[in-house]
N, C-alpha and C positions, 0 to 999 in steps of 0.2 A: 510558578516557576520564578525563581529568583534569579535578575541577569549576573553577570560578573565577570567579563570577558579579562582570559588572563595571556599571557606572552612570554617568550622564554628571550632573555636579551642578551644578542652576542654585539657588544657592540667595535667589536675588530676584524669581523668575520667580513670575507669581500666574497668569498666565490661557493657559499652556501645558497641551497633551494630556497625560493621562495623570501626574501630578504625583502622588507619593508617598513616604515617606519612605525615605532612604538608610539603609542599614545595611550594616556589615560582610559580605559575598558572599562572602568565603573559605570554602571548603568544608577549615579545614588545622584546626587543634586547637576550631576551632566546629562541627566533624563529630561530635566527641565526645558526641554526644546518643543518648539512649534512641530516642527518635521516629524519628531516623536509619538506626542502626543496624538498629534492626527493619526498617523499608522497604527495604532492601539485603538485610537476608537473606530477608526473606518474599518478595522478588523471583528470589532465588539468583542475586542480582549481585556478583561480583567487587569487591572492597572492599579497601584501603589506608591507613590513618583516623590521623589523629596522635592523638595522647593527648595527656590535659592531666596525668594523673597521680591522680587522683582516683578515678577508678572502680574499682570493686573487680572481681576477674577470680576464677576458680576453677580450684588447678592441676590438672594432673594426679593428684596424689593426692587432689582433693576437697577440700582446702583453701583458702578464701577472703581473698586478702588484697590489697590495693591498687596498683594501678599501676604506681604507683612503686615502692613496695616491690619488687615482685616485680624491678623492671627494676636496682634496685641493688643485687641478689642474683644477677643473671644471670651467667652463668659468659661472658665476649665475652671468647673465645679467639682469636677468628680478629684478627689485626692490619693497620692498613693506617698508612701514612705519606702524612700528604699535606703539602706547600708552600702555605701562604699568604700572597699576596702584600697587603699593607697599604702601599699607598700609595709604595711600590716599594722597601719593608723585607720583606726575605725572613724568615718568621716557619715552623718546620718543627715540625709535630703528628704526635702516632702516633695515633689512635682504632682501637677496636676491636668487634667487630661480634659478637653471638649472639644467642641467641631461645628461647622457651620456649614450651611447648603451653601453651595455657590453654582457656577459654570464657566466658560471660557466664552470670552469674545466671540470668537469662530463654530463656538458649538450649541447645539440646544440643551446634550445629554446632561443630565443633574448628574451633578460631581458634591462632594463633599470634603471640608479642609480640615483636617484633623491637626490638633493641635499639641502640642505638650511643653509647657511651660516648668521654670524651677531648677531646669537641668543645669544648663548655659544660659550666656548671658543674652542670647537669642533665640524665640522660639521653635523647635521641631515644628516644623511644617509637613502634615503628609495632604499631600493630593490622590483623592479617591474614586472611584466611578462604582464600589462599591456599596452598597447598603446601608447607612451609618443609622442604628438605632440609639436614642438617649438611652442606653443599658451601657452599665460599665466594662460589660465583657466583649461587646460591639468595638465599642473604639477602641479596647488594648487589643483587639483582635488584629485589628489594623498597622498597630502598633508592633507588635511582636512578627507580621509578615514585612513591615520592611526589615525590622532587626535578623531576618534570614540571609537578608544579603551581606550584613557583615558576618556571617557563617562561613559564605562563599569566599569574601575576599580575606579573614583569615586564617582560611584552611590552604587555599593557595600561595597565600604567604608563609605557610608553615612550612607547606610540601618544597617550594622554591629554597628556604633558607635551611633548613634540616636535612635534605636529601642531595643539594647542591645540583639542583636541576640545571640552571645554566652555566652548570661547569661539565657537560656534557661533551665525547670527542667525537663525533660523529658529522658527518656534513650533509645527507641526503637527507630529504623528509619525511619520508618513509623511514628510517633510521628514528628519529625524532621523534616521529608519532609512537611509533613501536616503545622508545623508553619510559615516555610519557604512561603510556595505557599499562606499563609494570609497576611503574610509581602508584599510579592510581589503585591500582589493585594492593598494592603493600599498606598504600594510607588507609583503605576501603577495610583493610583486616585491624591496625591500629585503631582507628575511628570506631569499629562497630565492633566489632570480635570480642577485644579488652572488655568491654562492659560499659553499658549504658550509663551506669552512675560516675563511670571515672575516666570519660573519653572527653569532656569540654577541656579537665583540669590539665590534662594531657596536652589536649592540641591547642588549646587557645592561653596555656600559660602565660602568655607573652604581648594578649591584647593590652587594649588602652583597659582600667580598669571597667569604664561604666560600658562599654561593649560587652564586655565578658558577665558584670554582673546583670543585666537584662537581659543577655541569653540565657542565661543557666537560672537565677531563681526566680523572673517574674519580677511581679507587682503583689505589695498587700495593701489591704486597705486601711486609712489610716483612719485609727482610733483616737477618743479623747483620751 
């Protein structure tokens, strides 16, 4: 399950149901919480958490040291080339991909820090309670279940700016719910109906472009 909590914002509205404040719902480097992370493990839920860089982690040898740190020390051996397309300038990256056993302060559960280097100018941090085998299909595995949650957040931002969801006249929330769950079914017919091979280009026309291209083609390996 990918989170991505979304909201519809009226922000002139006084005497509508249910009226409270909006905040940032991404569950991507705002997951990064103590509070969080406890209620995921104390539940023995499956977990894939960005990092923000800051948290301090415990290696394998017992040694405590930050985030980052640890993720700019990571030995990402494994390499991949990807194409980026910028506005229909062919722009060609290698990024590389490894991981390291770690744990949290507060826990005993083996966690592991996946890394991806090459992108930006700071490394992808994933934190994992998942499995992490040295196989390269292990760690993009990893990689490709966070990249689900930018699915979530822009299919929601699709549905919001193409449909003019909170340009809605309605004031009950029952009313609300009800438009919402027709949208969703209209996008539900868009998204999957059209055809598997031509639904990303459709709805995700509009992302950043290195979102949209590790969603849609993956990783290759890179050759001499």
């Amino acid at each position: 399950m990918a989170l991505d909590l979304g909201d519809i914002n009226k922000p002139y509205a006084e005497k509508m149901e249910n009226l409270a404040t909006v905040r940032d719902g991404a569950i991507d480097r705002g997951g990064d919480r103590k509070v969080i992370l406890e209620g995921f493990l104390g539940r023995r839920l499956r977990l894939v958490i960005r990092q923000t860089g800051e948290r301090d982690l415990v290696l394998s040898d017992g040694k405590r040291r930050s985030c980052l740190s640890i993720a700019l020390g990571c030995n990402c051996k494994h390499k991949r080339r990807l194409v980026v397309d910028r506005d229909g300038l062919k722009e060609e990256k290698v990024i590389s991909l490894g991981y390291e056993p770690v744990k949290l302060p507060f826990s005993d559960e083996q966690l592991y820090l996946v890394v991806v280097k090459g992108y930006g100018g700071r490394p992808l941090m994933l934190l994992t309670n998942l499995r992490v085998m040295d196989l390269d299909v292990s760690i993009e595995r990893i990689l490709h279940i966070y990249l689900t949650r930018w699915k979530c957040d822009e299919s929601y931002r699709f549905i919001k700016q193409n449909y003019n969801l909170e340009d809605i006249r309605v004031r009950s929330y029952n009313s609300i719910r009800n438009i919402v769950a027709l949208v969703q079914a209209v996008f539900y017919f868009v998204s999957v109906e059209l055809g598997r091979n031509l639904r990303l280009s459709i709805l995700l026309k509009k992302t950043a472009p290195h979102k949209n291209l590790w969603a849609e083609n993956g990783f290759r390996n890179l050759k001499a």
